[in-house]
C-alpha positions in Angstrom: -6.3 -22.3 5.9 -4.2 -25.3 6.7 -1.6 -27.9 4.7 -1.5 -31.1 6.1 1.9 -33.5 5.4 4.5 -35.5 6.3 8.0 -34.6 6.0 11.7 -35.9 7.7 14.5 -37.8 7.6 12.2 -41.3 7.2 10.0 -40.3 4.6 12.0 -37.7 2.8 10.7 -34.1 1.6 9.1 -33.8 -1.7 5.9 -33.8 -0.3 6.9 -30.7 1.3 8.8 -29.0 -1.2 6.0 -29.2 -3.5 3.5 -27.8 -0.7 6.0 -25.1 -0.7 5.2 -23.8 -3.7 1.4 -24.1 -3.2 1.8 -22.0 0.2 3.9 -19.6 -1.8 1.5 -19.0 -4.0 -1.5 -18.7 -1.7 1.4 -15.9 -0.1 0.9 -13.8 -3.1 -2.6 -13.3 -2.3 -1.8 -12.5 0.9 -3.2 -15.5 2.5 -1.5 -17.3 5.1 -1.5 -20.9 5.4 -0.6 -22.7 8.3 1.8 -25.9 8.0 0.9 -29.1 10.6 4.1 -31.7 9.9 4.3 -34.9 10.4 8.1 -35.2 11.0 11.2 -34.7 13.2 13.0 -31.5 13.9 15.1 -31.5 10.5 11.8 -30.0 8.7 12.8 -27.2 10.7 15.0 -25.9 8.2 12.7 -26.2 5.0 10.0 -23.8 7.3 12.3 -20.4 8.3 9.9 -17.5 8.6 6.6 -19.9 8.3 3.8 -20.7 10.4 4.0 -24.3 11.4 3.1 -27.1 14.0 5.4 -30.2 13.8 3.1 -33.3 15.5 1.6 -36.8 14.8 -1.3 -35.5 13.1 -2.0 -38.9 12.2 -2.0 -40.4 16.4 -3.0 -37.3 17.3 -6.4 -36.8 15.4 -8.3 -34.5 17.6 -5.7 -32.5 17.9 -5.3 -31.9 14.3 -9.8 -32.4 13.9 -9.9 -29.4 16.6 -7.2 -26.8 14.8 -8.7 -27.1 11.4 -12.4 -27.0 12.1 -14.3 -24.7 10.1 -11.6 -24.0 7.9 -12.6 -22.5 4.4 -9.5 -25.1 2.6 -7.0 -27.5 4.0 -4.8 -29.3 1.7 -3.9 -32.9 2.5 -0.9 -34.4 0.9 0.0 -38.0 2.6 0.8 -41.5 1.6 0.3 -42.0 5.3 -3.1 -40.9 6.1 -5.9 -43.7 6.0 -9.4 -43.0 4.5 -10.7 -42.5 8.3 -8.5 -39.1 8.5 -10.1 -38.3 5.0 -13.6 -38.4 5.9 -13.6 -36.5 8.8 -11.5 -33.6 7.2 -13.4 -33.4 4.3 -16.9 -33.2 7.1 -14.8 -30.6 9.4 -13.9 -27.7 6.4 -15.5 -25.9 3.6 -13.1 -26.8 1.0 -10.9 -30.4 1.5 -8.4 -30.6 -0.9 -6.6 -34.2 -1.6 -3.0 -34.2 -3.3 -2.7 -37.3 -4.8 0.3 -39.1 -6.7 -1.1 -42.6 -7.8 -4.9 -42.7 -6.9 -3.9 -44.1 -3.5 -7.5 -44.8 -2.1 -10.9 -43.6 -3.0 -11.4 -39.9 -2.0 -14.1 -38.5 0.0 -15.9 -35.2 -1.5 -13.3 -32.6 -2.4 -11.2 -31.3 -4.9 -8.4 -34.1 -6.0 -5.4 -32.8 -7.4 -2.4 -34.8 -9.2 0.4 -32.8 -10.8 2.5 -35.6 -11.8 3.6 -36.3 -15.9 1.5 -39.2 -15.8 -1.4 -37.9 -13.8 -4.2 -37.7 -16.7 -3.6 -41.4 -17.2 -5.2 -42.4 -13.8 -8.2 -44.3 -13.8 -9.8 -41.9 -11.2 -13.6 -42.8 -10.3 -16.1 -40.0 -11.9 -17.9 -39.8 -9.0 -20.6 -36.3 -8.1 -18.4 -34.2 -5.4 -15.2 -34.9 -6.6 -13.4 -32.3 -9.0 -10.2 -33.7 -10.4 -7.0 -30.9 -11.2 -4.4 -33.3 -13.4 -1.5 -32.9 -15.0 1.3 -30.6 -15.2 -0.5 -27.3 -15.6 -1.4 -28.1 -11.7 2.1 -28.7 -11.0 3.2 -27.0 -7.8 7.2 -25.7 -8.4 8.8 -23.5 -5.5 8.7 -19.6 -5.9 12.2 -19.6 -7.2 11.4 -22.5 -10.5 8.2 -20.0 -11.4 10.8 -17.7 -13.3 14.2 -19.4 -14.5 15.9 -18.0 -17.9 16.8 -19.6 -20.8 18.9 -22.5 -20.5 22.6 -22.4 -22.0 24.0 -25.7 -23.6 27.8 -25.6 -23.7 29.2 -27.3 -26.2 31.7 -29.0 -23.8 30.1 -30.7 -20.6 32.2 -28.7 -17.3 29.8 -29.5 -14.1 27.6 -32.4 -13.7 25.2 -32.2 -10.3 24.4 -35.3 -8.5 21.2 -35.0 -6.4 19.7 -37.6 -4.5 16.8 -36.2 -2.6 16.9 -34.6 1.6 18.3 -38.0 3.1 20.1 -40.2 0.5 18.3 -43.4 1.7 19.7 -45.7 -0.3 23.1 -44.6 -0.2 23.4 -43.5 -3.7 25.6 -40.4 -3.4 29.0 -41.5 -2.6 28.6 -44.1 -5.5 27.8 -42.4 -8.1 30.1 -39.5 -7.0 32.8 -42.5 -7.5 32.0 -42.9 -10.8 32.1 -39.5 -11.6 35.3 -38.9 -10.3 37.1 -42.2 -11.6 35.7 -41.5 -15.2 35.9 -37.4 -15.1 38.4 -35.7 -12.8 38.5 -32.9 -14.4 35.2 -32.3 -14.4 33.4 -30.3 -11.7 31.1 -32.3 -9.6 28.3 -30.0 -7.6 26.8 -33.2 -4.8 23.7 -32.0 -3.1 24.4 -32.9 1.2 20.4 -33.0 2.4 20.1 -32.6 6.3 19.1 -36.1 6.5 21.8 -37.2 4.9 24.0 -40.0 7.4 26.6 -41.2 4.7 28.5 -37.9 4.7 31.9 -39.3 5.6 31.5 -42.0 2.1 31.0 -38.6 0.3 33.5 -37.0 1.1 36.2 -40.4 0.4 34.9 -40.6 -2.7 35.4 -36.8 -3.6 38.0 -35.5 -5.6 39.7 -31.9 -6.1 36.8 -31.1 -8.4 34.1 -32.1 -6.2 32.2 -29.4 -5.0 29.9 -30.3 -1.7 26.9 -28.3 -0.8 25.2 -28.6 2.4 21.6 -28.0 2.4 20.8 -25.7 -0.9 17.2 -23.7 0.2 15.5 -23.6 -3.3 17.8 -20.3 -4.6 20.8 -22.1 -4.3 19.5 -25.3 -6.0 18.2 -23.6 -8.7 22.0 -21.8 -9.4 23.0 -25.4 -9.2 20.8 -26.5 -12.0 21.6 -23.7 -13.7 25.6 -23.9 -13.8 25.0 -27.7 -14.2 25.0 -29.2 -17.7 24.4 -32.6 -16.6 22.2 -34.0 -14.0 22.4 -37.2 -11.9 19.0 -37.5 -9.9 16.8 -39.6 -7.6 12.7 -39.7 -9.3 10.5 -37.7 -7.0 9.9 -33.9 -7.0 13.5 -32.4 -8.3 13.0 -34.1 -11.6 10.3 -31.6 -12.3 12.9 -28.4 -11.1 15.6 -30.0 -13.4 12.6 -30.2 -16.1 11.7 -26.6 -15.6 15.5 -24.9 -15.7 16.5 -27.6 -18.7 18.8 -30.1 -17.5 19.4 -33.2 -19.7 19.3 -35.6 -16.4 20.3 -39.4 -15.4 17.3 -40.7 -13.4 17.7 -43.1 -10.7 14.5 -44.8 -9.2 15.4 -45.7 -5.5 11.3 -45.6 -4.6 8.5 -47.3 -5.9 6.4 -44.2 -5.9 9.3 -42.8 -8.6 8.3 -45.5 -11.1 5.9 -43.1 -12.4 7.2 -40.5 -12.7 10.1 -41.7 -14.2 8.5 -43.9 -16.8 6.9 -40.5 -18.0 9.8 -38.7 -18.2 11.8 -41.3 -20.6 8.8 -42.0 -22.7 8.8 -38.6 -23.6 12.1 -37.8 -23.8 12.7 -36.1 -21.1 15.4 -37.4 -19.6 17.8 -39.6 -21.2 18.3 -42.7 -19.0 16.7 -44.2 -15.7 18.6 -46.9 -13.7 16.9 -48.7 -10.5 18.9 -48.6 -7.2 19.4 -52.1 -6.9 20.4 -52.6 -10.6 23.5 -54.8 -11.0 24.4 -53.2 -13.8 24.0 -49.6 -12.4 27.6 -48.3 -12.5 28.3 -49.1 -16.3 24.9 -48.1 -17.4 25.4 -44.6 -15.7 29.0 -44.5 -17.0 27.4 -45.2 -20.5 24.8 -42.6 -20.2 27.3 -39.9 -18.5 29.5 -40.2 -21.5 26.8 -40.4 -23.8 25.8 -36.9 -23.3 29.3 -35.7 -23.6 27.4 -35.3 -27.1 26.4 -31.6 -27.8 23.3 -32.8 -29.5 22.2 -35.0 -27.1 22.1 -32.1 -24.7 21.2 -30.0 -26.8 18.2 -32.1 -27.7 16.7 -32.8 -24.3 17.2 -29.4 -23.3 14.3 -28.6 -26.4 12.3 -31.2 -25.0 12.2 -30.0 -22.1 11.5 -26.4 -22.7 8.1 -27.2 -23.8 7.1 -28.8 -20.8 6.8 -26.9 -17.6 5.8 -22.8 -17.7 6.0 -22.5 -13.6 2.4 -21.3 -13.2 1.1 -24.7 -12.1 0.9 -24.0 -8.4 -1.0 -20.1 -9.7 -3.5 -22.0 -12.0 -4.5 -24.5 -8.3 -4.9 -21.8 -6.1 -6.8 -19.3 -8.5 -9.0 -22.5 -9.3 -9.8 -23.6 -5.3 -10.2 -19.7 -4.9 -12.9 -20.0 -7.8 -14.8 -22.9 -6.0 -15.2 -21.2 -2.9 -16.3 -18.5 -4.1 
């Protein structure tokens, strides 16, 4: 079994941090996936004590065509990967499996799976062969988000985590971090350093005595994080959904285009409480506004509800036990 994606300091991680949890979970049934990356070496870190390949599956298509040949499932997840590399995967194994985040070209015979908020609202072509897994029950959360306890809302706000993804690519950290600590010094500040991260001397200028630096949390650590944390400052992609599951009220800031979704979702169900673009002009008083907004006990308080009804962690169970089903 194989799980095909793309992962580094150019294209960021949440692609592979949600295959994570899908390999995990094939791990409890004592199946062993095999990991071919498309990246550099700073994947390296994310795959400790895993099998995996790092290559240019997507130049290198024999060499991918001739590993995973005859294979009962391989899991695709790529916004790379033309419809070429689809066909022939989906001709060369028993069970081709296609994660998808925006119905990004027209699928070849498989199983299609979406686990995003807005997934369900996809216009996805009924076509015979295809078998469509949407919405958040199919969410895939690392091992340590399946099981996180009950959320506690101070009533006084005392650490707020700012979180902007494995490489920071738009440079987001050391502002917001000024924000923080020009509006809340006495507040602690837990700032996520990814291994791509190349802005670490901004960071640590615009730190304060409260400001707590962490270099490259594996999953444990950045689910203590979110834990301790009452507030949340956070790029779109796949940590909104761990924030989701362990119930922090979060500040969304879109800084892709393939966020937008997500993020939409989240505030039109009130799940997080603001969302900013990058590039916005009036980003640093809106997130000012929003930090101080919930200050509020009930605010918090609130979203943490909201939230609670969301995400159980069995998403990545109910996918496996379902491609298990199908072949049989």
């Amino acid at each position: 079994m194989y799980i095909l994606s793309e992962a580094g300091k150019n294209v960021g991680f949440g692609h592979l941090m949600r295959m994570m949890g899908i390999y995990q979970a094939f791990e409890t049934k004592n199946i062993i996936p095999t990991f071919i990356i498309n990246g550099d070496q700073s994947v390296e870190e994310y795959l400790k004590d895993i099998d995996y390949k790092v290559f240019n599956w997507l130049d290198e298509r024999d060499r991918l065509y001739n590993m995973i040949k005859d294979a009962d499932i391989a899991i695709i997840d790529s916004y790379l990967a033309d419809e070429i590399i689809y066909e022939n995967i989906s001709k060369l194994v028993k069970l081709p499996v296609y994660y998808d985040d925006n119905n990004r070209i027209e699928y070849p015979e498989g199983v299609i799976v979406n686990g995003n908020i807005y997934a369900k609202e996809l216009d996805y072509p009924k076509k015979t062969g295809r078998i469509y897994l949407l919405g958040l029950e199919y969410l895939p959360l690392r091992k340590e988000f399946w099981d996180v306890p009950e959320k506690k809302v101070r009533e006084k706000v005392e650490t707020i985590m700012v979180t902007f993804g494995g490489d920071d690519s738009r440079n987001m950290t050391p502002k917001v971090l000024k924000i923080l600590a020009d509006n809340h010094p006495h507040v602690k500040k837990n700032v996520i350093i990814g291994k791509g991260f190349n802005n670490i001397k901004e960071i640590e200028e615009a730190s304060d005595e409260n400001t707590a630096l962490i270099y490259f949390p594996d999953a444990q650590k950045m689910k203590e994080v979110m834990i301790e944390s009452d507030i949340a400052i956070s790029a779109g992609g796949q940590t909104l959904y761990e924030l989701a599951r362990v119930g922090v009220p979060t500040i969304a800031v879109i800084v892709a285009e393939n966020q937008l979704g997500n993020v939409t979702n989240f505030l039109c169900k009130n799940l997080i409480y603001h969302s900013e673009f990058y590039n916005d002009l009036n980003l640093n008083k809106n997130i000012k506004k929003s930090v101080f907004d919930l200050f509020e006990y009930e605010k918090r308080a609130r979203l943490n509800i909201m939230l609670g009804n969301q995400l159980d962690g069995l998403g990545q169970n109910r996918l496996i036990e379902h491609l298990m089903e199908i072949c049989g």
